[in-house]
N, C-alpha and C positions, 0 to 999 in steps of 0.2 A: 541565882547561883553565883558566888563567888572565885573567884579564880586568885589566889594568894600566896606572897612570898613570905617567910618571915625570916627576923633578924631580930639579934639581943634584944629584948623588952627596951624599951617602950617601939623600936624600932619594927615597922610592918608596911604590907604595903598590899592593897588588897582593891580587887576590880570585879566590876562588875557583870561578869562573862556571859551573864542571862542574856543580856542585851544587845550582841552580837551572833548566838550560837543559832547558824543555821537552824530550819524546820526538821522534822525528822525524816528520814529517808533512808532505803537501801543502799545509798552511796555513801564512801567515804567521804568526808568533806576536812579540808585543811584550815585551820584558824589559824593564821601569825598575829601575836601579841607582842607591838615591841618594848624591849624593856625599858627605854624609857618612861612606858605607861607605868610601872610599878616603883621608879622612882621620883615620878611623881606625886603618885598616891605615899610615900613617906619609904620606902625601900634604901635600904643600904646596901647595897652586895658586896660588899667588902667584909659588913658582919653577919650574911647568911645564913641562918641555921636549917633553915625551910625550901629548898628550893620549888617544891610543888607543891599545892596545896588546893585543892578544891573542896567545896561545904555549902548546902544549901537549906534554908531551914525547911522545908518539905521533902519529901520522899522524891527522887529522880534515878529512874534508870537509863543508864546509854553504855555503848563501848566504847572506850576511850583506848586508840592504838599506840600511837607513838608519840613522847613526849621530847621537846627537845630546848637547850637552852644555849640559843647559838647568837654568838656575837657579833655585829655586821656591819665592819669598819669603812664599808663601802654605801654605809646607807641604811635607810626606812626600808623594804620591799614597798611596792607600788599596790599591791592586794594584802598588805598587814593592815590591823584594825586600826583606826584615830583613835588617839589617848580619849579626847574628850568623849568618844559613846562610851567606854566601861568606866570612867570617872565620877567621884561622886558618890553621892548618898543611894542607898537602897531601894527600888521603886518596889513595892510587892505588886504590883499594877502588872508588872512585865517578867 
């Protein structure tokens, strides 16, 4: 599953959210992605036109609650994901 921002062509910036998204469960569970991951991956947010974007080439059902894109000039959070697990090429493995 993908997790993606986009911005003016050629400009994108797209992660690999399979790779962190907790198991299934009756619990809500919270994912922090910081944005630095997506301007890693090639992101611009200055030319955003996409700010959420999810896509996965097989069939996936889940509920997705609250989406949020908050800027945090005091910091990483300490339980947000490492750029390097959703970075990178596609595993269809995982």
């Amino acid at each position: 599953m993908t997790l993606a921002t986009h911005c003016e062509w050629p400009c994108i910036g797209e992660l690999q959210i399979n790779r962190v998204l907790p198991d299934p469960s009756e619990q809500w569970t919270t994912v922090k992605v910081p944005l630095q991951c997506f301007e890693q991956a090639g992101m611009s947010f200055q030319r955003m036109s996409t700010p959420f974007l999810m896509f996965s080439e097989q069939s996936v059902e889940f509920d997705l609650g609250r989406v949020r894109i908050v800027p945090n000039s005091s910091g990483t959070p300490e339980d947000a994901v490492d750029c390097s697990e959703v970075l990178g090429s596609v595993d269809l493995n995982n």
